[in-house]
Rosetta silent file (secondary structure, phi, psi, omega in degrees, C-alpha in Angstrom):
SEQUENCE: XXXXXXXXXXXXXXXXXXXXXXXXXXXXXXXXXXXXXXXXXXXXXXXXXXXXXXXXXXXXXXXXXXXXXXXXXXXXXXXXXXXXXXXXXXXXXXXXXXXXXXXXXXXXXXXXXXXXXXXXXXXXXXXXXXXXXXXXXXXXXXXXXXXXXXXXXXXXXXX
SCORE:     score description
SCORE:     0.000 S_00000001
   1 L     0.000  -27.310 -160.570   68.129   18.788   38.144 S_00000001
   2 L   -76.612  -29.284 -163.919   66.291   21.533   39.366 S_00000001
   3 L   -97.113    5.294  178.000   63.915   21.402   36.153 S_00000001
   4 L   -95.935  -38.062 -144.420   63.483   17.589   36.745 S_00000001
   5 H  -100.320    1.345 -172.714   62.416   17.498   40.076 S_00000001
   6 H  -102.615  -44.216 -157.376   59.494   20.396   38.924 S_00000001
   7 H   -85.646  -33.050  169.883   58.372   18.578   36.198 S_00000001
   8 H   -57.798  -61.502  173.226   58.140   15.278   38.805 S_00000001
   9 H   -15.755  -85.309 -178.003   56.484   17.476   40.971 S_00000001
  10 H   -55.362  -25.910  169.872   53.673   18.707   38.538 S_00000001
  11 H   -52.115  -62.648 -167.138   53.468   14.912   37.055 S_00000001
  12 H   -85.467    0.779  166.548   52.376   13.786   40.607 S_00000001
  13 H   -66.042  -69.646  179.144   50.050   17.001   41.440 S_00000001
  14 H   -48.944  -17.649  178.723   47.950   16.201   38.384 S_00000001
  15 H  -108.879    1.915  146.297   47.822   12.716   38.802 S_00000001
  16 H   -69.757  -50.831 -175.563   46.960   13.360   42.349 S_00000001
  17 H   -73.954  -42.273  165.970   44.213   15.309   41.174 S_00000001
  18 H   -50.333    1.287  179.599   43.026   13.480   38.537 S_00000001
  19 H  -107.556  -46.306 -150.064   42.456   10.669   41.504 S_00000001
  20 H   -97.499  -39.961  160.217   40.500   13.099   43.399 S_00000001
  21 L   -28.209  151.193 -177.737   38.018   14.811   40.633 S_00000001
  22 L  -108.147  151.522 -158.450   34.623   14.607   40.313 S_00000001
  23 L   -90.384  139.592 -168.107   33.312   12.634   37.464 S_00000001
  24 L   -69.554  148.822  178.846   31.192   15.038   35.258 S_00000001
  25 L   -54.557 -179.403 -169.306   27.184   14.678   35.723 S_00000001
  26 L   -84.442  122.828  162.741   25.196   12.612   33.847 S_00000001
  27 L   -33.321  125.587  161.378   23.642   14.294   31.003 S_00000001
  28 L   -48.888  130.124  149.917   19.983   15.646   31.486 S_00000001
  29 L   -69.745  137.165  162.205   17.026   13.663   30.214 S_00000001
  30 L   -70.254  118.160  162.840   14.928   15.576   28.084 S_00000001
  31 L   -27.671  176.922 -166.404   11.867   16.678   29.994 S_00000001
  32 L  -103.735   -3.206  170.844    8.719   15.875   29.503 S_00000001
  33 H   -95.197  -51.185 -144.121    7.851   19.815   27.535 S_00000001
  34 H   -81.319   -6.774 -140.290   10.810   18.856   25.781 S_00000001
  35 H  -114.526  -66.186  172.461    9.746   15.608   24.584 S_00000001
  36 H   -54.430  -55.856 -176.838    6.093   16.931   23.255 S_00000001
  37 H   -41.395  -49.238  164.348    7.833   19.904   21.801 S_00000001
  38 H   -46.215  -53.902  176.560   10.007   17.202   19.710 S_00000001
  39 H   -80.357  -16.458 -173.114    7.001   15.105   18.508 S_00000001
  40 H   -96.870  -27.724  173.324    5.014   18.467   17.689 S_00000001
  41 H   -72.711  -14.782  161.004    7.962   19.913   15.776 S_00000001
  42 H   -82.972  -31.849  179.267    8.416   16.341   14.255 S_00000001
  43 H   -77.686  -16.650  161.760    5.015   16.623   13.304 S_00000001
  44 H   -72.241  -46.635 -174.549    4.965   19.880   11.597 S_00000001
  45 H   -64.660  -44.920  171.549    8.040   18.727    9.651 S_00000001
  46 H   -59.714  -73.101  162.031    5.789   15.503    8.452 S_00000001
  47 H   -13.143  -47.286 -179.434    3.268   17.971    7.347 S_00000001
  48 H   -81.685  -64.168  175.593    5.577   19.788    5.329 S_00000001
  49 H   -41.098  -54.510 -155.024    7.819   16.728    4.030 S_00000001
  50 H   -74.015  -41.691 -173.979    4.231   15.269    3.057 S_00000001
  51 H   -65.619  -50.699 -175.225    3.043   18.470    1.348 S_00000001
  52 H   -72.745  -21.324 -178.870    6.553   18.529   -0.705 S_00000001
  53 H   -90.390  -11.325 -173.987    6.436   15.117   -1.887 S_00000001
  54 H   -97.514  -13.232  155.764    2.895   15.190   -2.790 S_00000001
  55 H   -67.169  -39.913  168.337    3.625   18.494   -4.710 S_00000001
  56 H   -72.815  -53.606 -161.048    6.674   17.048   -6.575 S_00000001
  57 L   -59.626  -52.727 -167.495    4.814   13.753   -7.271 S_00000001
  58 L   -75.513  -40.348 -169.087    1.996   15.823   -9.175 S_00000001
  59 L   -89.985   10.695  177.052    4.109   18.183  -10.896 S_00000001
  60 L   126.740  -10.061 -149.304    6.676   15.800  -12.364 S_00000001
  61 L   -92.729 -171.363 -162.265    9.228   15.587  -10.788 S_00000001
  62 L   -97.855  136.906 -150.715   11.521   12.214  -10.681 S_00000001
  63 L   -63.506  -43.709  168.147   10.270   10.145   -8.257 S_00000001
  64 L   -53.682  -30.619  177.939   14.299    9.125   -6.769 S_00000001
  65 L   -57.807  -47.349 -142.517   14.825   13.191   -5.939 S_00000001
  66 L   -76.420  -26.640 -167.096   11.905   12.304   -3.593 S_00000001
  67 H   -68.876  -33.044  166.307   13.971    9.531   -1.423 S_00000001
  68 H   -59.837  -38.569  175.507   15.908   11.290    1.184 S_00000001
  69 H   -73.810  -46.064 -168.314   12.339   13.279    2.439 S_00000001
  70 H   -78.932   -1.474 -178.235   10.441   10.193    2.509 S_00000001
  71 H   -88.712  -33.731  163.057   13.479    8.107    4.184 S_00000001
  72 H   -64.505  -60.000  169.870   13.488   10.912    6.785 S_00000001
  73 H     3.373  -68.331  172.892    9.559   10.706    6.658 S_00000001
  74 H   -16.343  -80.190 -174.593   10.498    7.041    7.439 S_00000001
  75 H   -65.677  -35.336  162.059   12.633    7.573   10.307 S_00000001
  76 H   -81.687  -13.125  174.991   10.485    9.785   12.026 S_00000001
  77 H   -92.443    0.027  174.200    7.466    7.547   12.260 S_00000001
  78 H   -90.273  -34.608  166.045    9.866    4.572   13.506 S_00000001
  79 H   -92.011  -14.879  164.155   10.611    7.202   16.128 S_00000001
  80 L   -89.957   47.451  145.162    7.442    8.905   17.504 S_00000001
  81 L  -101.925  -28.534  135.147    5.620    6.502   19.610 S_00000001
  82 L    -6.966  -41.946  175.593    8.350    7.279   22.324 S_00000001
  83 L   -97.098   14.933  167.419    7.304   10.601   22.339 S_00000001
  84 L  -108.229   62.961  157.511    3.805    9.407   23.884 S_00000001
  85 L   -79.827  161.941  177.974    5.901    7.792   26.699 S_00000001
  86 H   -45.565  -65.333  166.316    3.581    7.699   29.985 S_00000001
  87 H     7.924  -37.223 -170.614    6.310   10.658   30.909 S_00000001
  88 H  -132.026   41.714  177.887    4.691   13.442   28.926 S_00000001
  89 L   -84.773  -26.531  176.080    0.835   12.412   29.235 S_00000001
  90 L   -42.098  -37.043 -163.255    0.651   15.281   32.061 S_00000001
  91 L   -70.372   95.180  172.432    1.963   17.534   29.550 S_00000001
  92 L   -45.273  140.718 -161.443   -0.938   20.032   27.737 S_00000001
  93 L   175.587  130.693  169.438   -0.960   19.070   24.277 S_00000001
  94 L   -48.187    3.637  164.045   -3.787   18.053   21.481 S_00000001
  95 E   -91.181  142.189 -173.701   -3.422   14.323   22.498 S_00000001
  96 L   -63.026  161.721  155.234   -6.239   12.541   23.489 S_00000001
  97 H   -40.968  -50.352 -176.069   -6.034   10.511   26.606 S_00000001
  98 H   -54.039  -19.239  151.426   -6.920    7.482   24.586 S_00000001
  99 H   -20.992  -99.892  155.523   -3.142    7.905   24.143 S_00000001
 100 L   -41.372  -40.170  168.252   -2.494    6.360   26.918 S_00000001
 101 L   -68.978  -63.863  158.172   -5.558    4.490   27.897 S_00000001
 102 L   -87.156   63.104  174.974   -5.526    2.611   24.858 S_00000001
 103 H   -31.915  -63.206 -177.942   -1.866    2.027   24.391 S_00000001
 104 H   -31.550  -49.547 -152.466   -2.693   -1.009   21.821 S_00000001
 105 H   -71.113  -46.780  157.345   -4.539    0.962   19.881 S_00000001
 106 H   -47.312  -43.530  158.625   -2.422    3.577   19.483 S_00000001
 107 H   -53.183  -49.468 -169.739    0.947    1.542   19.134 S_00000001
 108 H   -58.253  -42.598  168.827   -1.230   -0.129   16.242 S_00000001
 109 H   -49.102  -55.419 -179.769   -2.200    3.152   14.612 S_00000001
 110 H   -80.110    8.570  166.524    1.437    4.201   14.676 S_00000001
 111 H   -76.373  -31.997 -162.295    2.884    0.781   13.147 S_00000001
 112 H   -87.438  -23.843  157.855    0.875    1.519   10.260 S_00000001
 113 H   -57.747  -49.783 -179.118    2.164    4.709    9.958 S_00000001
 114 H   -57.548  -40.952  171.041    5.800    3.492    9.975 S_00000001
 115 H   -44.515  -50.973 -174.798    4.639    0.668    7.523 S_00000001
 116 H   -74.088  -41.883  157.074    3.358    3.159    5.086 S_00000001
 117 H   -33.395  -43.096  179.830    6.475    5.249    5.366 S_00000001
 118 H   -70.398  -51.733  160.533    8.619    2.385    4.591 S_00000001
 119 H   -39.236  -33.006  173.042    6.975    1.980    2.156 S_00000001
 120 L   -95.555  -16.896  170.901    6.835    5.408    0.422 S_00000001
 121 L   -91.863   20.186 -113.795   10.620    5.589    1.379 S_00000001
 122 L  -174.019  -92.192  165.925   10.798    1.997   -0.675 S_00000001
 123 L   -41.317  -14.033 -175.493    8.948    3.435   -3.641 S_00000001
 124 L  -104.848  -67.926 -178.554   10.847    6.734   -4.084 S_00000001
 125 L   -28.980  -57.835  156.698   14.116    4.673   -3.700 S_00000001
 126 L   -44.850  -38.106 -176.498   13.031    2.521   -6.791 S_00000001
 127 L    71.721   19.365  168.727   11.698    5.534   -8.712 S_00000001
 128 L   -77.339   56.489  170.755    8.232    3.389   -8.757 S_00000001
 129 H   -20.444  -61.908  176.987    5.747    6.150   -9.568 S_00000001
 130 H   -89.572  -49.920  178.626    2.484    4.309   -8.665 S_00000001
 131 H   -66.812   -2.276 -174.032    3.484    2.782   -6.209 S_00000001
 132 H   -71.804  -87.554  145.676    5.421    5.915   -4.612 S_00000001
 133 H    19.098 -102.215  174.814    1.670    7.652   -5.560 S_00000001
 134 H   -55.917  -31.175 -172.792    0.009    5.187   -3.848 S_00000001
 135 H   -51.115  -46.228  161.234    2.238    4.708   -0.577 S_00000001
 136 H   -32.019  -58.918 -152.770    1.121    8.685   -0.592 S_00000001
 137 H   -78.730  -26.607  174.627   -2.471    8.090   -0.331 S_00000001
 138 H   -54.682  -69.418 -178.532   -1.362    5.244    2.413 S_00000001
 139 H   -57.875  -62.324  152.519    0.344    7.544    4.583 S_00000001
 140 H   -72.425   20.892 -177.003   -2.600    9.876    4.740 S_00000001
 141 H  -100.178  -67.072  157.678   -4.826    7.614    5.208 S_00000001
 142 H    13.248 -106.281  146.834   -2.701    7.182    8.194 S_00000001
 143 H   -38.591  -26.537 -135.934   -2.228    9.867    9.402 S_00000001
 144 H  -124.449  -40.034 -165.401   -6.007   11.104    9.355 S_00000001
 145 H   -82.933  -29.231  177.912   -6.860    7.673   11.086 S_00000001
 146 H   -52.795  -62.272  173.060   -4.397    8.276   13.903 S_00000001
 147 H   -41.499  -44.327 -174.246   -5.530   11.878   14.176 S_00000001
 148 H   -66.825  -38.591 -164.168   -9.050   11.083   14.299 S_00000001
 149 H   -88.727  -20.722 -175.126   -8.812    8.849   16.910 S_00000001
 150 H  -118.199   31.027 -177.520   -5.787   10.247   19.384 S_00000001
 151 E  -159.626  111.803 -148.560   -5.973   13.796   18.730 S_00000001
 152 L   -65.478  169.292 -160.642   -8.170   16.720   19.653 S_00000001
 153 L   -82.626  166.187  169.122   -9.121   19.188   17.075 S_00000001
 154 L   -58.745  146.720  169.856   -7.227   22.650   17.006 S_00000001
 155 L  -103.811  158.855 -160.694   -8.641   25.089   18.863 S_00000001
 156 L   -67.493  128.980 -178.947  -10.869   27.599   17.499 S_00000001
 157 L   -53.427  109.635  159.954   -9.120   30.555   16.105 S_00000001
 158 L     5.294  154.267  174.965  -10.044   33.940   17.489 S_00000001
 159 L  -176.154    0.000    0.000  -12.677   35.617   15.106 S_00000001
């Protein structure tokens, strides 16, 4: 009896307490460092993914090995214009203002990226050599127009 009445006991302490806990915080939003740090570390990785597929492409290799980097490719240009939210224009960083000022323009630039992606994620799936090939030259054409217009040059290296 004695082992009954313990075991009631601890049954209602915990479910006493469990009425009385505090509900865990909310997760943290990622900051607004953390948020550029994300798009420039997505953007390195696009640099690289783009360098390996354009490296494969020339030397041979079969154009389906190529679909998982270009579907990530893909996936990251359906996900960086987020990572311009107003939130991180404060934030030092090589993007131009014209970010921000000219939202349209920018949104437009980066649809075309994502377009071209799909595309080159499209073409590798298929194992469509000229067209993978071209979606390549598409994507840096891209890239290069976005850059020119929303993104200040590197700065000059020590010398």
């Amino acid at each position: 009896m004695n082992t009954a009445r313990i075991a009631l006991c601890s049954a209602l302490l915990c479910a006493g307490a469990a009425l009385y806990a505090k509900p865990a915080p909310a997760p943290a939003s990622p900051s607004p460092q953390d948020l550029v740090l994300t798009r420039q570390a997505g953007m390195d990785m696009a640099v690289s993914t783009l360098t390996l597929l354009k490296n494969a492409s020339a030397n041979g290799a079969p154009i389906k090995t190529l679909a998982f980097p270009a579907s990530g490719l893909a996936k990251f240009a359906r996900a960086l214009p987020p990572l311009f939210s107003d939130y991180t224009k404060g934030v030092p960083s090589r993007a131009k203002a014209t970010v921000w000022t000219d939202r349209a323009g920018f949104q437009a630039k980066a649809a075309d990226f994502a377009a071209a992606t799909k595309a080159l994620a499209g073409a590798a799936a298929a194992g469509d050599k000229p067209a993978f090939d071209a979606a390549l030259a598409w994507v840096g054409a891209t890239c290069k127009g976005c850059h020119d217009s929303y993104q200040l040059p590197p700065p000059a290296k020590p010398g």
